[in-house]
C-alpha positions in Angstrom: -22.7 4.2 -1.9 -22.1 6.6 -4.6 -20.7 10.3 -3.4 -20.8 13.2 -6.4 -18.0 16.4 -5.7 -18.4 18.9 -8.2 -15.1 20.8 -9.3 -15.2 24.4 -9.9 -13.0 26.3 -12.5 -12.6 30.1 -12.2 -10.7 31.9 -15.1 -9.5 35.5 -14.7 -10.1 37.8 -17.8 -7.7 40.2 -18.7 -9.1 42.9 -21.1 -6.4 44.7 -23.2 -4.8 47.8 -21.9 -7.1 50.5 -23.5 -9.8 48.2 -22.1 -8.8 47.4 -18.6 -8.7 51.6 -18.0 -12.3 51.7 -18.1 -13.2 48.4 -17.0 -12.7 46.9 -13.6 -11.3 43.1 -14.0 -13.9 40.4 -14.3 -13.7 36.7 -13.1 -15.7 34.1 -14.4 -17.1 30.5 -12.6 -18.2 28.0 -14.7 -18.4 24.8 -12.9 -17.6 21.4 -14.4 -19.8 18.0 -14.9 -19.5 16.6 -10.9 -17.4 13.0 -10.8 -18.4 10.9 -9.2 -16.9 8.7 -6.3 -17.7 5.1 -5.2 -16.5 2.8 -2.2 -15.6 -0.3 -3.7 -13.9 -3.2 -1.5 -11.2 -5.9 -3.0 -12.3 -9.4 -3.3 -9.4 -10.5 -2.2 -7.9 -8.4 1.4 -10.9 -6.8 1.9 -9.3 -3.4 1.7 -11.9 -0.4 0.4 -11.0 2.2 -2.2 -12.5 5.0 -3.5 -12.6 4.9 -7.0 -14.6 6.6 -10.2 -16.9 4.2 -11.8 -15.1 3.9 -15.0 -12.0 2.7 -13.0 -14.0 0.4 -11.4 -15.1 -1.2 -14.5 -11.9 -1.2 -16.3 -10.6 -3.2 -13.2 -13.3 -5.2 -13.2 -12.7 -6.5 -17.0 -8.8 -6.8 -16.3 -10.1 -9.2 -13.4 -12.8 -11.2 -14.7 -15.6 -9.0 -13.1 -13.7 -8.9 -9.3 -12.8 -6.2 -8.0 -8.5 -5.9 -7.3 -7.0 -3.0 -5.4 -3.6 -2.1 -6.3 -1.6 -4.0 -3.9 -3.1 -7.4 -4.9 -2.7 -6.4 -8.4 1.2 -6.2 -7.7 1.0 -9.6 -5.5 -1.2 -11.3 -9.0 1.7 -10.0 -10.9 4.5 -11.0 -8.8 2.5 -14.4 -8.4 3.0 -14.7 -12.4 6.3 -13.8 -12.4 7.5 -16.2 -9.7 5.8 -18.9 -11.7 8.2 -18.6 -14.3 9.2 -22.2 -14.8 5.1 -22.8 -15.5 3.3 -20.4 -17.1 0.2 -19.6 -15.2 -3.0 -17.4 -16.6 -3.4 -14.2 -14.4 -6.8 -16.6 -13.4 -4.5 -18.7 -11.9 -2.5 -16.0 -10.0 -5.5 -14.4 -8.5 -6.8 -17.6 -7.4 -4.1 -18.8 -5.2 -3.6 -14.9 -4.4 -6.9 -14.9 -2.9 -6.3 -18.0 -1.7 -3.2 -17.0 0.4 -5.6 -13.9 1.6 -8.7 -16.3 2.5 -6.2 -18.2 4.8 -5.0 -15.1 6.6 -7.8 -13.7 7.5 -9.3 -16.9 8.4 -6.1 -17.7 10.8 -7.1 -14.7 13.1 -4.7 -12.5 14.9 -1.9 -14.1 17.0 -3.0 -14.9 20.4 0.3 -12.7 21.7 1.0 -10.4 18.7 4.1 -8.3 20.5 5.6 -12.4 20.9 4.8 -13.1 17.5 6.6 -9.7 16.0 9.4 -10.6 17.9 9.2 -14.1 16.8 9.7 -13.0 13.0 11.7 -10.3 13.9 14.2 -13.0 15.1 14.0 -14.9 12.0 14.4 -12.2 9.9 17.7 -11.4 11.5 18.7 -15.0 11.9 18.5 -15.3 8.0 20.3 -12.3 7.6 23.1 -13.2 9.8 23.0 -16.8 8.0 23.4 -15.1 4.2 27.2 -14.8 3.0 27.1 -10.8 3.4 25.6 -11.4 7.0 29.4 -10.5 8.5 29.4 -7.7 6.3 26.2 -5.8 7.8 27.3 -6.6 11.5 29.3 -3.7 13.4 30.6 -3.4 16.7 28.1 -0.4 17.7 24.9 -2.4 17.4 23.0 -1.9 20.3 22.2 -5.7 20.6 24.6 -8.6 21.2 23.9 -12.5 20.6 24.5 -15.2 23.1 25.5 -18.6 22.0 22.6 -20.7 22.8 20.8 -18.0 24.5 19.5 -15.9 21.5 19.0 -12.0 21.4 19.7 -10.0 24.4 20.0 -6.4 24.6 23.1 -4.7 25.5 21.6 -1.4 26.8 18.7 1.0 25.9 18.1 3.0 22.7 16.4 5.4 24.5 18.2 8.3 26.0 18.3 7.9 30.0 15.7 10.9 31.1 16.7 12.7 33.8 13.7 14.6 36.1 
């Protein structure tokens, strides 16, 4: 679906001073060529853009004819720069990039998604606890405390108790 917005451009002309005595001000509109806009969706995440046809096409030949937004872009690049110990073509990259995004979406959400977020907030906070600057971060105002054996448990609300 292609969409066309047309830009206008006023300009003010100011006359010289003898001039502008005897003339009112004029104002000009001349309107400029209309750009135009497509919806164009990522082969890989599935996420859709709006982009100019000659972006589109200089993405494309980057890509080998598939379309990339800009975060798989960064993830193709970051794919080729983790690679360093074997050099991999940006072919390569995108294919196990799109890979990686065929398996997500094809894994569905969670069956419990506030469990899972939990779940990898845990771990998240488990490795950081685990790193050598863990202790560092940790301070005796944090509103949660950890249980040997027991994991997370909250202490006491972040909320403000609301009195009626």
């Amino acid at each position: 679906m292609a969409m066309s917005a047309t830009i206008v451009s006023t300009d003010t002309i100011v006359l010289p001073a003898a001039a502008a005595e005897t003339q009112p001000q004029q104002t000009t509109t001349k309107l400029v060529s209309p750009i135009e806009i497509e919806f164009v969706q990522c082969d890989c995440c599935g996420l859709t853009e709006e982009c100019t046809p000659a972006y589109i096409e200089h993405v494309r030949e980057r890509y080998q004819g598939h379309w990339i937004c800009g975060l798989c872009a960064e993830a193709i690049k970051d794919e080729i720069v983790r690679s360093q110990k074997r050099l991999i073509s940006t072919e390569e990259a995108m294919a196990t990039h799109m890979n990686f995004c065929k398996k997500f979406k094809d894994s569905g959400p969670p069956p419990n998604p506030t469990i899972h977020l939990i779940s990898a907030m845990r771990q998240i906070l488990r490795r950081s606890l685990d790193s050598p600057r863990g202790g560092l971060r940790s301070t005796p105002s944090s509103p949660t405390k950890i249980n040997a054996g027991k994991g997370l448990t909250r202490s006491e609300s972040c909320f403000p108790t609301l009195t009626g």
